[in-house]
C-alpha positions in Angstrom: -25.2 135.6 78.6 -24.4 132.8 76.6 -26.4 129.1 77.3 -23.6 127.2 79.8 -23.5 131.0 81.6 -27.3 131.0 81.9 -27.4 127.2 83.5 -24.8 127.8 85.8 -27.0 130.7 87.3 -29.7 128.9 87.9 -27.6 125.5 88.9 -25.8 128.3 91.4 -28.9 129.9 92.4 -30.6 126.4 93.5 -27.5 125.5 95.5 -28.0 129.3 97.4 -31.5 128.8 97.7 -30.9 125.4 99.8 -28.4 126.7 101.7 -25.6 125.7 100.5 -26.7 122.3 102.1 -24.4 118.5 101.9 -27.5 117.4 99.6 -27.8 120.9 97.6 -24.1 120.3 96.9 -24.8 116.6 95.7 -27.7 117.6 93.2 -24.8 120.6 91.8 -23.0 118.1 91.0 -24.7 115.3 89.3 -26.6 118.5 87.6 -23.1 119.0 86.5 -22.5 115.8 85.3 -25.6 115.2 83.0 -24.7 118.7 81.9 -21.1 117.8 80.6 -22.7 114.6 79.5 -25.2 116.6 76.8 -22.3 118.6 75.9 -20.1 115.7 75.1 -23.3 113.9 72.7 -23.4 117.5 71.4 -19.9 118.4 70.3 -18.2 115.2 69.2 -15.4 116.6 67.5 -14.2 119.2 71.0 -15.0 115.6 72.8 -12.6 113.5 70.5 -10.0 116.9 70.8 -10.0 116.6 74.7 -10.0 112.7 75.1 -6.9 113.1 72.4 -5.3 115.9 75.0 -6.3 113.5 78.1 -4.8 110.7 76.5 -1.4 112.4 75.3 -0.9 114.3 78.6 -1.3 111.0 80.5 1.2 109.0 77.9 3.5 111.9 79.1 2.9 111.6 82.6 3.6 107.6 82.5 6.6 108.4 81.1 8.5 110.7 83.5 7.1 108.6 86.2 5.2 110.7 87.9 2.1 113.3 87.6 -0.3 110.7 86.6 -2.6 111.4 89.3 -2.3 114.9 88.8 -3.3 114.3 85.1 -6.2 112.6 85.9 -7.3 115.0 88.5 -6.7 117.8 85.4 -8.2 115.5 83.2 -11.5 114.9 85.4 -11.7 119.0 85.1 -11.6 119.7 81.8 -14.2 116.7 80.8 -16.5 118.6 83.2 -15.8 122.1 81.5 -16.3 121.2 78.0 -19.2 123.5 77.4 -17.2 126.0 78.9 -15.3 125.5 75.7 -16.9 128.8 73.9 -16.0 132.5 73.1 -17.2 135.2 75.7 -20.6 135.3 73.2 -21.3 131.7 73.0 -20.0 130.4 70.0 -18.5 127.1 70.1 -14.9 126.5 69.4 -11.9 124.3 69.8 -9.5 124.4 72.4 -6.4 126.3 71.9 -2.8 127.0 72.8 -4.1 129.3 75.5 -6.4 126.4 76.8 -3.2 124.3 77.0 -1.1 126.2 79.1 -4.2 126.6 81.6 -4.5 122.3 81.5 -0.3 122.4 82.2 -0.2 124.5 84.6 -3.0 122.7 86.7 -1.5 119.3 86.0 2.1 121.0 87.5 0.4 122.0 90.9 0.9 118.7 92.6 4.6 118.7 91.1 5.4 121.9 92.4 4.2 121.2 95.7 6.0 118.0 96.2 9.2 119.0 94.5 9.7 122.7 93.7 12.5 122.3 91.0 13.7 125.9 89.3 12.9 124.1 85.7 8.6 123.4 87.3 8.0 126.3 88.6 9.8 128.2 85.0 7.9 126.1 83.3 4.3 127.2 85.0 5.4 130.8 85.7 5.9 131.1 81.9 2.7 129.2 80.9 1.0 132.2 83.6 2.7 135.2 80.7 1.9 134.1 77.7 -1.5 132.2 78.1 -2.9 135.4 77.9 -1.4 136.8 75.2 -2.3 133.3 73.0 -6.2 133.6 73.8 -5.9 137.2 72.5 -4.0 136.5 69.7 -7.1 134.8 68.6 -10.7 134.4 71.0 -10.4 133.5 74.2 -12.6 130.5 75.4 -15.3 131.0 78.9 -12.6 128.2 80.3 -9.8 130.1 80.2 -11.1 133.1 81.1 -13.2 131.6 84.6 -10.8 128.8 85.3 -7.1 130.6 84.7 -7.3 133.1 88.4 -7.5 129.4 90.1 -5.8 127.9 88.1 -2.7 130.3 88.7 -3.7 130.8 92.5 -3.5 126.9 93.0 0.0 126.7 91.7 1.3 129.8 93.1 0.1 128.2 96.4 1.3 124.7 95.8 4.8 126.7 95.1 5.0 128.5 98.1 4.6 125.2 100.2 7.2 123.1 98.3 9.6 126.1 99.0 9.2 126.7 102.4 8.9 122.5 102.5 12.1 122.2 101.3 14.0 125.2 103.3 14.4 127.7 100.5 12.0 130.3 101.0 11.3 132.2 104.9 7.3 131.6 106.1 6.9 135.0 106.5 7.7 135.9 102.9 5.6 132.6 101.9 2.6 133.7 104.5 2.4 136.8 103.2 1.8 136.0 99.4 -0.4 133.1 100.6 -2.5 136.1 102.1 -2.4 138.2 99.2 -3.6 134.9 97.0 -6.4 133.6 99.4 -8.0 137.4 99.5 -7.9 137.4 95.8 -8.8 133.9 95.5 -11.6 134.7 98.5 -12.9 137.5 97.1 -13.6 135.5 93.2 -15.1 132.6 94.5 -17.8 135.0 96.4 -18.5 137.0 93.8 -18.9 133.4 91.8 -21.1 131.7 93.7 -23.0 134.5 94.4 -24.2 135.7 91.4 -22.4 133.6 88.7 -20.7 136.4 87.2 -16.7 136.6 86.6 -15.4 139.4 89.4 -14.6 142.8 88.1 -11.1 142.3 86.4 -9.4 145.4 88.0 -9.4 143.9 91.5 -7.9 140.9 90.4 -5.4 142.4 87.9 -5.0 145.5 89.7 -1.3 143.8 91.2 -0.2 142.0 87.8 2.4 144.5 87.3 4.2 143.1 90.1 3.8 139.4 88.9 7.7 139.7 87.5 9.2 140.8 91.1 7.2 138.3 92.8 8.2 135.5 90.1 11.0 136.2 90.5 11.6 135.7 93.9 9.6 132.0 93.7 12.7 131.5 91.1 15.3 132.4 93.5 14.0 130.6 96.2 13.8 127.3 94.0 18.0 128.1 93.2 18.9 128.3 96.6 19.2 132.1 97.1 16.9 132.0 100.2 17.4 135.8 101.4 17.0 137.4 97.6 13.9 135.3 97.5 12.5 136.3 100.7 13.0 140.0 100.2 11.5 139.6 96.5 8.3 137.9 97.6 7.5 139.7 100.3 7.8 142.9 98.6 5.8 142.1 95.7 2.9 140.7 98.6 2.9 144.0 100.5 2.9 146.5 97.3 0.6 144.4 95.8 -1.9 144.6 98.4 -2.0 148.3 98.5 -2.3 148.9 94.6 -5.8 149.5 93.1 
């Protein structure tokens, strides 16, 4: 295990040890805090990098006129993860293109949720396919690789509500991938808090073949083909909760 993967068992083993408790939760977090705090004094140049990336992404938020509390809330997330900011064997590094499509997806949740356009959801579908294929194009960073399942559960989520919000996609179609997401979703955060270990990658990825069908439909819904889009989800929810 690298250092940050070492404290965050023993931060995570505290919090089980006092039951999970309001104050237990409290000391996680300002434990948290002094911990991104050393990593900032430590790593000057990745802190300069991210305040640069902060600063841009809100510029760009002011300037469509929305989002800016979604940035912030992004923002807030990666200045807490910087020493997450390593490859899978601890060596520091910079953040990357792979680490940017993680950041702009999360800041397009709230978007997505409150206005489900065809050109948001493209946008953060297409971040999803090719974040992957950027981090192992070169090293993959402990950020990407823990944050990028809730990350693209989040949005996925935030998706299916602004559909079925806005009268393009059925709930049973919608209720049935939110099912599919929340055991997946579920079932990582347990293994997480449990015993601070990334959940075996086969049960997550086991229905990523199916990402396109159900992408798909999430893109027909937001064009207005409501009963392509419900047939489309809904298939990809059910065979994907079957595969292994």
């Amino acid at each position: 295990m690298t250092d940050g993967e070492r404290w965050t068992r023993e931060a995570l083993a505290g919090l089980r040890a006092d039951g999970y408790a309001p104050g237990a939760w409290w000391r996680f977090l300002g434990a948290s805090h002094r911990r991104a705090a050393v990593t900032r004094a430590a790593r000057p140049a990745l802190t300069r990098q991210a305040r640069t990336w902060m600063g841009v992404g809100a510029l760009a938020a002011a300037a469509g006129g929305r989002g800016l509390a979604g940035w912030a809330i992004t923002a807030l997330m990666l200045d807490w993860h910087l020493g997450m900011v390593e490859t899978e064997d601890g060596r520091p590094r910079a953040l990357g293109p792979a680490d940017a499509c993680t950041l702009l997806r999360a800041w397009l949740v709230p978007l997505v949720a409150d206005d489900p356009r065809t050109l948001v959801l493209a946008v953060g579908l297409a971040t999803d396919g090719v974040d992957g294929a950027l981090a192992r194009a070169g090293e993959p960073t402990r950020l990407g690789r823990d944050l990028e399942g809730l990350v693209d559960a989040a949005f996925a989520v935030a998706a299916l509500r602004g559909l079925v919000r806005s009268g393009r996609l059925g709930r049973p179609a919608a209720a049935a991938e939110a099912a599919r997401l929340t055991v997946g979703t579920g079932y990582a955060v347990a293994v997480y808090f449990r015993a601070a270990a990334a959940p075996a990658p086969g049960r997550l990825r086991a229905a990523r073949r199916l990402t396109p069908v159900r992408a798909a439909g999430l893109l027909f819904a937001a064009s207005g083909r409501r009963r392509l889009a419900d047939r489309l989800v809904l298939a990809g929810a059910a065979a994907s909760a079957v595969m292994r």
